[in-house]
C-alpha positions in Angstrom: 113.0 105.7 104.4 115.9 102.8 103.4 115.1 99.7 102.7 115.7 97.3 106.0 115.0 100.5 108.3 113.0 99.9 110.9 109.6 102.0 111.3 110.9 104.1 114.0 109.6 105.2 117.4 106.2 106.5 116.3 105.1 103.1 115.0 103.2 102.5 111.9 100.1 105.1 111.3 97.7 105.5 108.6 99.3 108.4 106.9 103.0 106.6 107.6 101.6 103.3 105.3 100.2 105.4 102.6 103.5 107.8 101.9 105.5 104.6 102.0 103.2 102.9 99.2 103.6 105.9 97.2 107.1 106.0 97.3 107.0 101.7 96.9 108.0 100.8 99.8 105.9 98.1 102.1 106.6 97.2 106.0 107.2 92.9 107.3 107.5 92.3 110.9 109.9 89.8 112.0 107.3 88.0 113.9 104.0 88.3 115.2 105.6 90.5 118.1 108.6 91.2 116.0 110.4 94.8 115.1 109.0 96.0 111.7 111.3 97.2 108.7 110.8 98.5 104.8 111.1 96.7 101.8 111.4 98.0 98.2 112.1 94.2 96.4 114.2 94.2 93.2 112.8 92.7 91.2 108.9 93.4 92.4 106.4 91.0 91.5 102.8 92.1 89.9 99.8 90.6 87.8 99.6 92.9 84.8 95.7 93.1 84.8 95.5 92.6 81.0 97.2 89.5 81.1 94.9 87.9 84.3 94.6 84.5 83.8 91.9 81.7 85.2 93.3 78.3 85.1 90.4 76.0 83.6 89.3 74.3 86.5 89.2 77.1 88.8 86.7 78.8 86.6 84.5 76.1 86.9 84.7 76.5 90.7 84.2 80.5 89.8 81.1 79.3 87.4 79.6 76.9 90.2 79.3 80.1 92.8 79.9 77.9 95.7 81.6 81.2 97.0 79.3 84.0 97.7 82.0 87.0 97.4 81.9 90.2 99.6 84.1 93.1 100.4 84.8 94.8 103.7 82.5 93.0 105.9 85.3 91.6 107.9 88.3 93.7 107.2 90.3 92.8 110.6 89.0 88.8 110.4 90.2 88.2 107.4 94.0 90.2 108.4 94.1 87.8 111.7 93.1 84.7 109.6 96.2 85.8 107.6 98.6 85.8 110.2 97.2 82.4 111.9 100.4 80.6 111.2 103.0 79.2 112.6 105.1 82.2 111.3 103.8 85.5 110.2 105.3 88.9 109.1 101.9 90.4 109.8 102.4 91.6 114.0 99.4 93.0 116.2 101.3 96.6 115.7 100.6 96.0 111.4 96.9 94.6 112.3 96.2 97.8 113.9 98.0 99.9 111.6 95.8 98.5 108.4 93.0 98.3 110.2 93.3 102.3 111.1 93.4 102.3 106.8 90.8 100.3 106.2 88.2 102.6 108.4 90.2 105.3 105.8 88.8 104.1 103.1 92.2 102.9 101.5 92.9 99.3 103.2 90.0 97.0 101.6 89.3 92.9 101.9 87.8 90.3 99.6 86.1 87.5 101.0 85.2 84.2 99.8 81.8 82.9 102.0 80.9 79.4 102.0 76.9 80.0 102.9 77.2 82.0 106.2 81.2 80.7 106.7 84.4 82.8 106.1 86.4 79.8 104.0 88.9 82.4 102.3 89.8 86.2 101.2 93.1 88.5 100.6 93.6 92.0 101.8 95.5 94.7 100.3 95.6 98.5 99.9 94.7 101.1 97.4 95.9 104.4 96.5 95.0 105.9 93.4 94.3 103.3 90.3 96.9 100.7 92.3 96.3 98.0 94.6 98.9 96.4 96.7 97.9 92.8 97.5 99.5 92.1 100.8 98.8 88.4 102.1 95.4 85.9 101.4 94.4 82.6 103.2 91.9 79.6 102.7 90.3 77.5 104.5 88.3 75.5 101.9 89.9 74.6 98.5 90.3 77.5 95.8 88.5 79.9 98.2 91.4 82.6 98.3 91.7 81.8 94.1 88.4 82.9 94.1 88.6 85.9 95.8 91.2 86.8 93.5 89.5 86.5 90.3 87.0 88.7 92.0 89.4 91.3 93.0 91.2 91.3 89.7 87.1 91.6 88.2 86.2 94.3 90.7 89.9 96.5 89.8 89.4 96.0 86.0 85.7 97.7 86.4 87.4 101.0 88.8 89.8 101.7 86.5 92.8 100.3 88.5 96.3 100.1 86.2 98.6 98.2 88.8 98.6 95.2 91.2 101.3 95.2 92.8 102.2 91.7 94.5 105.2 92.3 96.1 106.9 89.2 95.3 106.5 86.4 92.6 105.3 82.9 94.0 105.0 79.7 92.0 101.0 80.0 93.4 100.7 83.8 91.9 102.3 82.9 88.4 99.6 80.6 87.2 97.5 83.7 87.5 100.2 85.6 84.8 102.5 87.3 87.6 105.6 88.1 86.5 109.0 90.3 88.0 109.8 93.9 86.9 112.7 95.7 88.0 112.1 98.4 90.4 113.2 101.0 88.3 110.0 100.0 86.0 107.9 99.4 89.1 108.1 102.8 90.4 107.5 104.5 86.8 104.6 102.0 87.1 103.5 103.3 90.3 104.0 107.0 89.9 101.2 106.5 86.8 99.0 104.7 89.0 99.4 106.8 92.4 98.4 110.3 90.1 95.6 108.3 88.1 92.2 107.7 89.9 91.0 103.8 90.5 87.6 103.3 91.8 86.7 100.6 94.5 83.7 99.6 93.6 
């Protein structure tokens, strides 16, 4: 598997995703329809979960529980409310793909409900005592902040070492993500992939 190559003619399955993690490599489509290829960034950005941090005001909103938070009630809702953008990396063929994980047990989603309304979440995989965060959405203020203090809450309790985020945004680094090399990454992830996180 090189970085840049595509996924080849068998298409992306379960079993294909979770190698690919484990070796720490993720797949982008060009587009919604789009060909999909591999990535292994360098540098690769995660949220070292010792270091986590809440900025002020967004724990209030945390404190205020005007989100009700729940996991895995609408794994596939919260993947297509990802993608609804102009442009997307995530394609129906990846949809599919992490769904097929997600009934697994290894693809899992956080959700941030606003009474009985979907308002935000983030989805991402786990293998072992890592999580991959792979794309989140919101469509009330701080919802998909919220669901990120509560995933960060929820691996802290199973025992997870590593969330990965794939890349460092200015949005992620007020939350204490930072770059790696890869060559760190992967010793990172070799620890994590062997060691056993819980989802609780």
């Amino acid at each position: 598997m090189n970085v840049g190559g595509r996924a080849g003619q068998a298409g992306l399955t379960p079993e294909l995703l979770l190698e690919a993690y484990g070796a720490g490599f993720f797949p982008m489509a060009d587009s919604r329809e789009g060909m999909i290829h591999w990535y292994s960034p360098d540098p690769r950005g995660i949220i070292p979960l010792d270091a986590f941090h809440v900025p002020r005001t967004l724990r209030r909103v945390v404190r205020s529980a005007r989100y009700a938070i729940r996991c895995d009630t609408v794994f596939e809702r919260v993947m297509r409310e990802c993608a609804s953008r102009e442009e997307t990396w995530i394609s129906e063929e990846i949809i599919r793909a992490y769904t097929g994980l997600h009934r697994e047990g290894y693809a899992h989603s956080v959700e941030a409900w606003e009474e009985n309304t979907l308002a935000g979440g983030l989805y991402g995989v786990a293998l072992g005592a890592a999580f991959f965060g792979e794309s989140m959405f919101s469509l009330t203020p701080d919802a998909s902040k919220v669901a990120l203090v509560a995933l960060v809450d929820r691996l802290r309790a199973g025992g997870f070492t590593l969330l990965d985020t794939q890349f460092v945004t200015a949005h992620l680094r007020q939350f204490g993500a930072r770059e790696i090399s890869r060559r760190e990454y992967l010793e990172l992830l070799v620890r994590a992939v062997r060691s056993s996180g819980r989802w609780l």
